[in-house]
C-alpha positions in Angstrom: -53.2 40.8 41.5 -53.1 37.4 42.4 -53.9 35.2 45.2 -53.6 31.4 45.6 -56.0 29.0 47.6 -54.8 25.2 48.4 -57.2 22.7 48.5 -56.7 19.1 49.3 -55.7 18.0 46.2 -55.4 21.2 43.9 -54.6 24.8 43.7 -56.5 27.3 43.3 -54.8 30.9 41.7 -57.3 33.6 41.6 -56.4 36.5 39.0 -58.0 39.7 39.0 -58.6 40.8 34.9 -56.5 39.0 33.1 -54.2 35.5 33.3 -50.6 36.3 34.2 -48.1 37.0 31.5 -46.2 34.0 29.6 -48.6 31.8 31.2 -49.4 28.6 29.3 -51.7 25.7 30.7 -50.6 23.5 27.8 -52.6 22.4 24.2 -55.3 21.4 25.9 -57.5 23.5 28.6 -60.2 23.0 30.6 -62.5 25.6 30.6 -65.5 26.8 32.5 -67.4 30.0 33.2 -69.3 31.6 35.5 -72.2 34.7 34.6 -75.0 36.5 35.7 -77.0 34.5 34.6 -78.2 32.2 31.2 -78.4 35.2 28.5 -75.1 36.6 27.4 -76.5 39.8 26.1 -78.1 40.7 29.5 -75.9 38.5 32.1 -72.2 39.8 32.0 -69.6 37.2 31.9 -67.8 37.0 35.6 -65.5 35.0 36.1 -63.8 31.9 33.5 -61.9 29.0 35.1 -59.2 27.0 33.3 -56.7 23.7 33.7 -54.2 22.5 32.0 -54.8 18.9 33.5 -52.3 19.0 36.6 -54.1 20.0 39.4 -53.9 23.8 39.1 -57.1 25.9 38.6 -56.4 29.4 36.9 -59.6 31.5 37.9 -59.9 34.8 36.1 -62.5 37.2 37.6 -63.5 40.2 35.0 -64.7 43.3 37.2 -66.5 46.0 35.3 -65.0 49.6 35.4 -68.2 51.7 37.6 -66.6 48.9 40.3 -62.8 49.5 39.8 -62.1 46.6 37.3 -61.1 46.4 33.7 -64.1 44.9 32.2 -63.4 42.3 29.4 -59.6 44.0 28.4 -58.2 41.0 29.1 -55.6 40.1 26.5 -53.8 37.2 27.4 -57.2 35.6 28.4 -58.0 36.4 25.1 -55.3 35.1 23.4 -55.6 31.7 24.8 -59.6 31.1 23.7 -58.4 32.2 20.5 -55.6 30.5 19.9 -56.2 27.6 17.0 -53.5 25.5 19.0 -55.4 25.1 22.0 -57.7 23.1 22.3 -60.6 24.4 25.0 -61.9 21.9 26.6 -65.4 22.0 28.4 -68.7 20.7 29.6 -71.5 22.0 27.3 -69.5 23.8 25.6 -72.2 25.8 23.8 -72.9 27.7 26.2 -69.4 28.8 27.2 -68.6 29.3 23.9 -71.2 31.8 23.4 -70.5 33.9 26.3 -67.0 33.8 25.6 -67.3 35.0 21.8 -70.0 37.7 22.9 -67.8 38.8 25.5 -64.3 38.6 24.1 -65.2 39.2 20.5 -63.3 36.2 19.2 -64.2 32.9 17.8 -63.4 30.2 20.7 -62.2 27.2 18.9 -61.1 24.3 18.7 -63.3 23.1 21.6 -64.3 19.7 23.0 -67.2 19.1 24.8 -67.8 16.2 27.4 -71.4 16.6 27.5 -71.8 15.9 23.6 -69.4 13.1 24.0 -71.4 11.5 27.1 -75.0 11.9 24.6 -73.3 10.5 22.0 -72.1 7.2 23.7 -74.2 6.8 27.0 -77.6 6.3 25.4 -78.3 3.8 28.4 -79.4 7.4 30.5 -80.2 10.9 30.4 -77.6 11.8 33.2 -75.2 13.5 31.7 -74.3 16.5 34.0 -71.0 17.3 35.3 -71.5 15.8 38.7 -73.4 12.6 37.3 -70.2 12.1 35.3 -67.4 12.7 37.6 -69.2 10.5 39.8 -69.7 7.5 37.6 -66.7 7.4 35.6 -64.3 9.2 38.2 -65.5 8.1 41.9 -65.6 11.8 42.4 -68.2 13.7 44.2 -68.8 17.0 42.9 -70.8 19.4 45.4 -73.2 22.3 43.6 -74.1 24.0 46.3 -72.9 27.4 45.1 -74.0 26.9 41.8 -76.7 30.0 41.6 -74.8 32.0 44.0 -73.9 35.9 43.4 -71.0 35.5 40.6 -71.0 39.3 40.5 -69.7 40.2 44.1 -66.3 41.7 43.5 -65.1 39.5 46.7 -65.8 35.5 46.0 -66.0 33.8 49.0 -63.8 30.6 49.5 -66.6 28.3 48.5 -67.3 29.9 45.7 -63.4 29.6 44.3 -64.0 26.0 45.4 -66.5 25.5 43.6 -66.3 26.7 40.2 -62.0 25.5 40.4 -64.0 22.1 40.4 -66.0 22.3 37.0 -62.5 22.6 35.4 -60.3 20.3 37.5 -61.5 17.0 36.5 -62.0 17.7 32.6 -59.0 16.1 31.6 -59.7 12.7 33.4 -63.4 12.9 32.3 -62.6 13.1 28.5 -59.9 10.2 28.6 -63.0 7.9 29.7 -65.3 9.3 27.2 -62.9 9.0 24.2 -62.0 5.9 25.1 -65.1 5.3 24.6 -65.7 7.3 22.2 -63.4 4.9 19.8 -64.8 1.6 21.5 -68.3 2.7 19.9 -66.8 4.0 16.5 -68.7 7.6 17.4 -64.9 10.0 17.5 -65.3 11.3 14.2 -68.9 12.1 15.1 -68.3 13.8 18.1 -65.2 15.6 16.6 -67.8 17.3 13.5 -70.1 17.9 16.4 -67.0 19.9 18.0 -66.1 21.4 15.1 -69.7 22.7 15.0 -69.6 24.4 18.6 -68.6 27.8 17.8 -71.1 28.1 14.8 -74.0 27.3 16.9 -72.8 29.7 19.7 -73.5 32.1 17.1 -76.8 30.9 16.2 -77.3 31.0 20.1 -76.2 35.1 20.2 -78.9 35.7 17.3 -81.3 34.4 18.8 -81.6 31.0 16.8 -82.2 28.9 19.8 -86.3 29.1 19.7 -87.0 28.2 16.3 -84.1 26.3 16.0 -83.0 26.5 12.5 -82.3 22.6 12.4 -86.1 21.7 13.2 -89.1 21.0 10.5 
């Protein structure tokens, strides 16, 4: 089941389960999700957004079965974060990764990440959240007001479809700027090992590796 939402200058399609079949958004999607909370083993995954770049938001909500959903048996969902030619593009990646590998049981890669691209190059400041971003290098305004807001309802609201459509919508744009500059300051092949990285340290993340982290004295 699938219902569609127009915004001003996108489109919302809201799947319930799993992505449509013979859907493809492309090599490269945007990609965002939306939990329970910030620990994967305890908060259930609830709902993962994706782009190809051309105004259209895909949003898949997973429903567990005690309230008439599927759960994660999602295939064609889980095809696509699988897939080695696509790339999944998102904004702190690690964290998305590690949801989506302890949900789906797969390894999510290749993935970019536009918040390890905006440390590595904007050292001038510490503001390197989605909203700072679009509104710097994109004139965009991002609004957060549903950000902690029940993910877990089995009916989203309209502002809540609006809302996490936008974490996905501007990716594309966003990472032109920061590869460009990315090459500008010599720091691609950098970021790329850093990417490469991402679904190793998602791991690390799902045992439990984040306090000690293995990388400190």
């Amino acid at each position: 089941m699938s219902t569609v939402i127009f915004m001003a200058n996108a489109t919302i399609h809201l799947h319930r389960h799993d992505l449509p079949d013979g859907l493809s958004l492309g090599p490269v999607v945007a990609v965002d999700t939306e939990t329970m909370g910030l620990r994967p083993h305890r908060d259930r995954l609830c709902l993962v957004q994706l782009s190809g770049g051309d105004g259209q938001a895909h949003l898949v909500q997973l429903i567990p079965p005690h309230l008439g959903g599927r759960g994660f048996d999602c295939p064609n969902l889980t095809r696509m974060m699988a897939d080695p030619d696509v790339v999944k593009l998102m904004h702190f990646g690690r964290f998305d990764v590690a949801v989506l590998q302890h949900s789906l049981n797969i390894t999510v890669a290749p993935v970019r990440c536009t918040k390890i691209a905006a440390k590595l190059i904007r050292t001038f400041t510490d503001r390197h959240g989605l909203k700072d971003l679009c509104k710097e290098l994109l004139g965009v305004d991002l609004s957060k007001q549903q950000q902690t807001s029940d993910w877990g309802a089995v009916e989203l609201t309209s502002e809540q479809l609006t809302y996490a459509a936008s974490d996905v919508l501007y990716l594309h744009r966003l990472w032109e700027k920061l590869e460009a500059l990315l090459i500008r300051e010599g720091r691609l092949e950098l970021a790329e090992a850093c990417f490469r990285f991402l679904p190793t340290r998602g791991r690390l993340d799902l045992l439990g590796y984040e306090e000690p982290d293995i990388f400190a004295h």
